[in-house]
Each structure stands twice: as C-alpha cells, then as structure tokens.
C-alpha positions as CSV (number, residue, x, y, z in Angstrom):
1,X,-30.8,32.2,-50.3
2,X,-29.9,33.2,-46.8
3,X,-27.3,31.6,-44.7
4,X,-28.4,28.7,-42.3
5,X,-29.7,30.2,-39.0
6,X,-27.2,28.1,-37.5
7,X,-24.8,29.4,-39.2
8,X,-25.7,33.4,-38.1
9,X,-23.5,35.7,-36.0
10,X,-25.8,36.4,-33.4
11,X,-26.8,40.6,-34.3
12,X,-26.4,41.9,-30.7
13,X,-23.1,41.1,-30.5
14,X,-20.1,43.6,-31.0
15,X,-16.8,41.4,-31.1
16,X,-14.3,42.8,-33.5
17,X,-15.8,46.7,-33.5
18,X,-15.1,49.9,-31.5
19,X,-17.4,51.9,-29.9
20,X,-17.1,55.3,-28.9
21,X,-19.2,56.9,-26.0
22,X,-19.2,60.5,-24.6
23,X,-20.3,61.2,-21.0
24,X,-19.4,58.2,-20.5
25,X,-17.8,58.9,-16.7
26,X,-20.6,58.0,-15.2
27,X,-24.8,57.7,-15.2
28,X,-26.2,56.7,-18.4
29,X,-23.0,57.0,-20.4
30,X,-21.3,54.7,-17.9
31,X,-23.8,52.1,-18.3
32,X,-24.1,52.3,-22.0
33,X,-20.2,51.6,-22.3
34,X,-20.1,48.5,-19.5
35,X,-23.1,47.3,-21.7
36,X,-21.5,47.5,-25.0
37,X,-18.3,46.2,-23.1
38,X,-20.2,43.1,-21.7
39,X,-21.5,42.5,-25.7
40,X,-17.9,42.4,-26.9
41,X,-17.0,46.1,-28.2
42,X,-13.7,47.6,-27.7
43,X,-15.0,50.8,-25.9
44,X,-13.4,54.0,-25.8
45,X,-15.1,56.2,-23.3
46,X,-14.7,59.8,-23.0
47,X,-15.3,63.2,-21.0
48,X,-14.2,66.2,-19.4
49,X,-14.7,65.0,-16.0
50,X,-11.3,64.3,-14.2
51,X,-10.5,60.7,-14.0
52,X,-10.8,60.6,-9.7
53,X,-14.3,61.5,-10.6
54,X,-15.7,58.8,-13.3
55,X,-17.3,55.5,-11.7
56,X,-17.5,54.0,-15.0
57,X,-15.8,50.6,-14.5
58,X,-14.4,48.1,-17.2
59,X,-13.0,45.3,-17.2
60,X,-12.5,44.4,-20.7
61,X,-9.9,46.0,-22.9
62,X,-10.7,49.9,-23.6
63,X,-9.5,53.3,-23.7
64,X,-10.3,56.3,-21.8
65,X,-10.0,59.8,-23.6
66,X,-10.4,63.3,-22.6
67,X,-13.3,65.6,-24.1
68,X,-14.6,68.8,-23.8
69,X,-17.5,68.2,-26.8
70,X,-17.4,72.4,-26.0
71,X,-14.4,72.8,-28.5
72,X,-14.5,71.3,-32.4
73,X,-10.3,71.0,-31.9
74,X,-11.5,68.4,-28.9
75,X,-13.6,66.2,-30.6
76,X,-11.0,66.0,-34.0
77,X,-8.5,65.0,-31.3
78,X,-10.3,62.1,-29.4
79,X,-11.7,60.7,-32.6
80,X,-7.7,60.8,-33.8
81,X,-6.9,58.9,-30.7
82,X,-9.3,56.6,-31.0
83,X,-7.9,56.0,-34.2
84,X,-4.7,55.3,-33.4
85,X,-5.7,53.0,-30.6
86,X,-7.8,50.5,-32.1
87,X,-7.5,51.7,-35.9
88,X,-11.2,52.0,-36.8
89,X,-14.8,53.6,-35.4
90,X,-17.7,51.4,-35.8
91,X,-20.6,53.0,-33.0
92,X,-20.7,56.5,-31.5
93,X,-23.0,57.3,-28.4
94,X,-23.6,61.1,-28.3
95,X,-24.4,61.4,-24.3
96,X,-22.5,64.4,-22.8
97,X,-25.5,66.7,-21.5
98,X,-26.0,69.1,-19.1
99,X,-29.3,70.6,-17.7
100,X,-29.9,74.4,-15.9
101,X,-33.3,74.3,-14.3
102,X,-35.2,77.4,-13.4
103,X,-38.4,79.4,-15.3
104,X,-37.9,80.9,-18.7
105,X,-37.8,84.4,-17.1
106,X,-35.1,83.4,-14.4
107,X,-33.2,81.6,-17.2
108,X,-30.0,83.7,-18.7
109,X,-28.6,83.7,-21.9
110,X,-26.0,82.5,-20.7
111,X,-27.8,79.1,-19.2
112,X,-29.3,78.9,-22.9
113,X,-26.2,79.3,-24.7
114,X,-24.3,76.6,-22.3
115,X,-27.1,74.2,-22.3
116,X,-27.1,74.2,-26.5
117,X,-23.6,74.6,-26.6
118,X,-22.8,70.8,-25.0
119,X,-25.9,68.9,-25.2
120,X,-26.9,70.4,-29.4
121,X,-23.7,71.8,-30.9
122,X,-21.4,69.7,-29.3
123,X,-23.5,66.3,-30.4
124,X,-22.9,68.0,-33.9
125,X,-19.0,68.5,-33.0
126,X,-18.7,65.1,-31.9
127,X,-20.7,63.6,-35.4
128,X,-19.0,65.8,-37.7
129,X,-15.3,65.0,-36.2
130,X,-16.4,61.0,-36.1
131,X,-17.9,61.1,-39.8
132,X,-15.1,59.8,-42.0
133,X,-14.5,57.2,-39.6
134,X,-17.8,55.9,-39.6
135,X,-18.1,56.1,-43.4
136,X,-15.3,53.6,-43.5
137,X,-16.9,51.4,-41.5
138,X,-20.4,51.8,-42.2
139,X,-21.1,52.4,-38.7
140,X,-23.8,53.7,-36.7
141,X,-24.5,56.2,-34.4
142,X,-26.7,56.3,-31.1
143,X,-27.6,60.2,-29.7
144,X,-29.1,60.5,-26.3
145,X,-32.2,62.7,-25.9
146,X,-34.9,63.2,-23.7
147,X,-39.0,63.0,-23.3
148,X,-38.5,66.6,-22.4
149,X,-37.1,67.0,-25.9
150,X,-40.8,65.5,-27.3
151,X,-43.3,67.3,-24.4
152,X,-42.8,70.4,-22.4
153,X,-41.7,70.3,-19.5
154,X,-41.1,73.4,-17.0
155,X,-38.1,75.1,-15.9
156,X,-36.3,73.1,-18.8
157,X,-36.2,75.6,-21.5
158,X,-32.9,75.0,-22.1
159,X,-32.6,71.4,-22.1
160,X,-36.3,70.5,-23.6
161,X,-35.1,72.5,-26.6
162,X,-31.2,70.9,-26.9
163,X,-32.7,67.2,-26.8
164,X,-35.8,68.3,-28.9
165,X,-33.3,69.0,-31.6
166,X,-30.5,66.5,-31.2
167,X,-33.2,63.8,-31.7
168,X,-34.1,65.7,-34.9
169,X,-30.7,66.1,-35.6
170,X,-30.6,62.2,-36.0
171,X,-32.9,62.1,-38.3
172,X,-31.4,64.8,-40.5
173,X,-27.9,63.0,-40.3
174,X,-29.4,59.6,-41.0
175,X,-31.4,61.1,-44.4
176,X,-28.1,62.6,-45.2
177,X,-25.0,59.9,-44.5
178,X,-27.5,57.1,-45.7
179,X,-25.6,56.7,-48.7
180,X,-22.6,56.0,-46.6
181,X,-24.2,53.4,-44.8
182,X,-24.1,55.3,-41.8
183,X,-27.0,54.7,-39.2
184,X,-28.2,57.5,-36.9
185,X,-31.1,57.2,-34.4
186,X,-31.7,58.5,-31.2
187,X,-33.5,57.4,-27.4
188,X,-35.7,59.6,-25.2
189,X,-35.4,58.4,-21.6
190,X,-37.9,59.5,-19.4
191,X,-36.0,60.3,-15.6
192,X,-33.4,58.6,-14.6
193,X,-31.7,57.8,-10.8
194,X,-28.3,59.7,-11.8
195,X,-26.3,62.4,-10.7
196,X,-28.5,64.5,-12.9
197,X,-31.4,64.2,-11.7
198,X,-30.0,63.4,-8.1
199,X,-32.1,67.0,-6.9
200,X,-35.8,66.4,-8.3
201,X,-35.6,62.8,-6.7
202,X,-35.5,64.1,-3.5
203,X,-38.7,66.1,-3.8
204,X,-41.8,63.8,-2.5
205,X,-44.2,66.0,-4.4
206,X,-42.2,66.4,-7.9
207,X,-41.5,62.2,-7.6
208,X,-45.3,61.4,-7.0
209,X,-46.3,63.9,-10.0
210,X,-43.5,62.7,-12.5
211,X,-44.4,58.9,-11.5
212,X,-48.3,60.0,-11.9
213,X,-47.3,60.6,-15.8
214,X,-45.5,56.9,-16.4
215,X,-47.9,54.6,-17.3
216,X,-45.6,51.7,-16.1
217,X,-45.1,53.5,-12.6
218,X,-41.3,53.5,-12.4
219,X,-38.1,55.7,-13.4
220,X,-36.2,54.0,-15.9
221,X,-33.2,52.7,-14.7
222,X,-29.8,53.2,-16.8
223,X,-29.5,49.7,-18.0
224,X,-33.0,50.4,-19.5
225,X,-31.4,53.2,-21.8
226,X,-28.1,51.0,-22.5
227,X,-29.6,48.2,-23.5
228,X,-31.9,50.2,-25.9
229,X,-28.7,51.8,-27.1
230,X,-27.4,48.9,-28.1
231,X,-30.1,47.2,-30.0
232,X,-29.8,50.7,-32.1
233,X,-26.2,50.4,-32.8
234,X,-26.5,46.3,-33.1
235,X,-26.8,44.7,-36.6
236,X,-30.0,43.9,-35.5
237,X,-31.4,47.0,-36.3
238,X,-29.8,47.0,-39.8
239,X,-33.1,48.7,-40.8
240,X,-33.6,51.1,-38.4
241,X,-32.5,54.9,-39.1
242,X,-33.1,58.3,-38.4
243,X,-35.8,57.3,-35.8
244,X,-36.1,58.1,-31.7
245,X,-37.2,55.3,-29.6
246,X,-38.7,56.7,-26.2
247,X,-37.4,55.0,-23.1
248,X,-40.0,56.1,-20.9
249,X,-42.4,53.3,-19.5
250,X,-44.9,54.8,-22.0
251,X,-44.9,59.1,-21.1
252,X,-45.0,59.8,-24.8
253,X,-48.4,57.6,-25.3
254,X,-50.7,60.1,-23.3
C-alpha cells in the first residue's frame, strides 16, 4: 500500500541533494541553477567564464567551480571538488555550449571541431567524470540540446549536429546506467533571449521568420527551460529516461 498522500514529500522539491550545473555563469545555465536553488538544492555551478563575468546570482548556500568541459583533467577535478564540498552528486545539467554561425562552405574545420569539442565531447567529459558519483546516489542527469539538434537549420552545421547528438547521447547513457539507477534525459529549447542568441534577435527579418515557425508565437524565455529541467531531474519524473522534451512553443509539431 502506498504512503498517505499526506504524508508525501512533495517530488519537485530538492532539499537535502546537490546539483551540479555547467554554463551556469549566465543565460540558461544561470537560470536553471537559481531555479534548482529556489526548490532547495545545494547548487554547485561551474564554467570557464571569469568570475567578473557570470550574472548568475544565489542566495542560498552553493559553490562556484571553475571548468573548461574542453579538458577530461577539468571535469575529474570539479566533480572532486564538488565532492569534497557537499560530499555527494545527486543532478547534473550538461549546458556549456557554444555556437559558430556561417554556411557549410564558410564553415572551417576548425569551427566544427570547437563546436563538437564543448557542446558533444565535453557533455561526455562532464558525464563520464560525474558517473560514480551519481551511481551512489542514484541520480539523474539533465543535458541541454536544441530544436536545431531535431530540424535543420542554416548556417548551424556545427551546432545542429553537437545538440542533435548530445540529445541522443541521453538516451544511449540512460539505456546504459539504467541498472545504476541513473536517469538521463535531455530538453530542446527553441531560441532563447541570451547572450547567445543576443545577434539573430536584432534582425527584424530573421525574428519575424523564426516567430512565423512557433506555433505559440513567442521565444521561450529561460525560466521556461529551467523549470522543465527540473521536473526532469525531480522525483517526479521517476519514470522518465533517456527521452528529449522540446521546449519550443510547439516547432517540432510541424
């Protein structure tokens, strides 16, 4: 028989466990850590911007790490920090990104390879360093991708094809750690008013276009994409693994 509903912890709270979030200076990563703040997790944000430069603010009790998700010797070293801050790693939020914009043809190697390199291979680094830890404590894990990484966009090559696979990537890990009792999912935001994005949304033509394709008419805003984050990490989607959930006023429904 079940407990008494009465009697329930309520499943969107956090109290008691520690959450981890990359790129979490500032922009989505901000938000998603002063959300899972707010809910009661011990946060422990990190990223390779300098300090001066993060506008992530907390109020609660937390941690603030440097990462550079570049280098495998980086993420071992945060998630040891971590560690011997708060003694345990319950939620990781996979959100360090970059994006180089331009055609295929204009796009270098280069681009490619730095694109992959933080927003792919460094999700993995950050996973695979975090692992053990969230084995102990059953944990779950959140990455961030994107609607590009679902439909094509242009002069994205680059970053359609990084968030294309770390939301496959979730669902590899999560058929893979499920015997651990880790959880792995993943979002897909559709834009976003951040830094990121800070170039397209001053171009009247691009904006009227991109809001053409959103059936409910509007960017999502940040707090959109944290809030979904959290219901993923949360108890309350015990159930819930290896899936994406789209963030994007309904793009991926055409």
């Amino acid at each position: 028989m079940s407990e008494p509903s009465a009697q329930r912890q309520d499943p969107n709270r956090f109290e008691g466990r520690v959450a981890l979030v990359t790129g979490a200076a500032r922009g989505i990563g901000a938000a998603i850590a002063e959300t899972l703040a707010e809910r009661g997790a011990t946060v422990a944000s990190a990223d390779v911007l300098p300090t001066g430069e993060w506008t992530l603010k907390l109020d609660a009790p937390h941690t603030r790490h440097t990462l550079d998700v570049r280098s495998g010797d980086s993420a071992r070293a945060v998630v040891e920090e971590v560690l011997a801050a708060h003694g345990r790693i319950d939620h990781l939020v996979n959100g360090a990104g970059i994006v180089r914009r331009g055609s295929a043809l204009d796009t270098t190697e280069d681009d490619i390879a730095d694109v992959l390199d933080v927003n792919l291979v460094g999700t993995f680094r950050v996973t695979r360093a975090a692992h053990d830890a969230l084995a102990a404590t059953r944990g779950s894990v959140v990455n961030i991708g994107s609607t590009n990484g679902h439909i094509a966009v242009l002069n994205t090559l680059g970053y359609c094809v990084s968030k294309a696979g770390v939301m496959h990537m979730a669902r590899v890990l999560a058929l893979e750690w499920a015997p651990e009792g880790i959880r792995v999912n993943a979002v897909g935001p559709t834009i976003v008013p951040t830094d990121m994005t800070a170039d397209l949304r001053t171009d009247p033509a691009y904006m009227a276009d991109k809001l053409a394709t959103i059936p409910l008419g509007r960017m999502a805003e940040a707090d959109d994409v944290a809030d979904t984050v959290t219901y993923l990490l949360s108890p309350a989607a015990r159930m819930i693994t290896g899936q994406t959930i789209f963030v994007d006023g309904g793009v991926t429904i055409h």
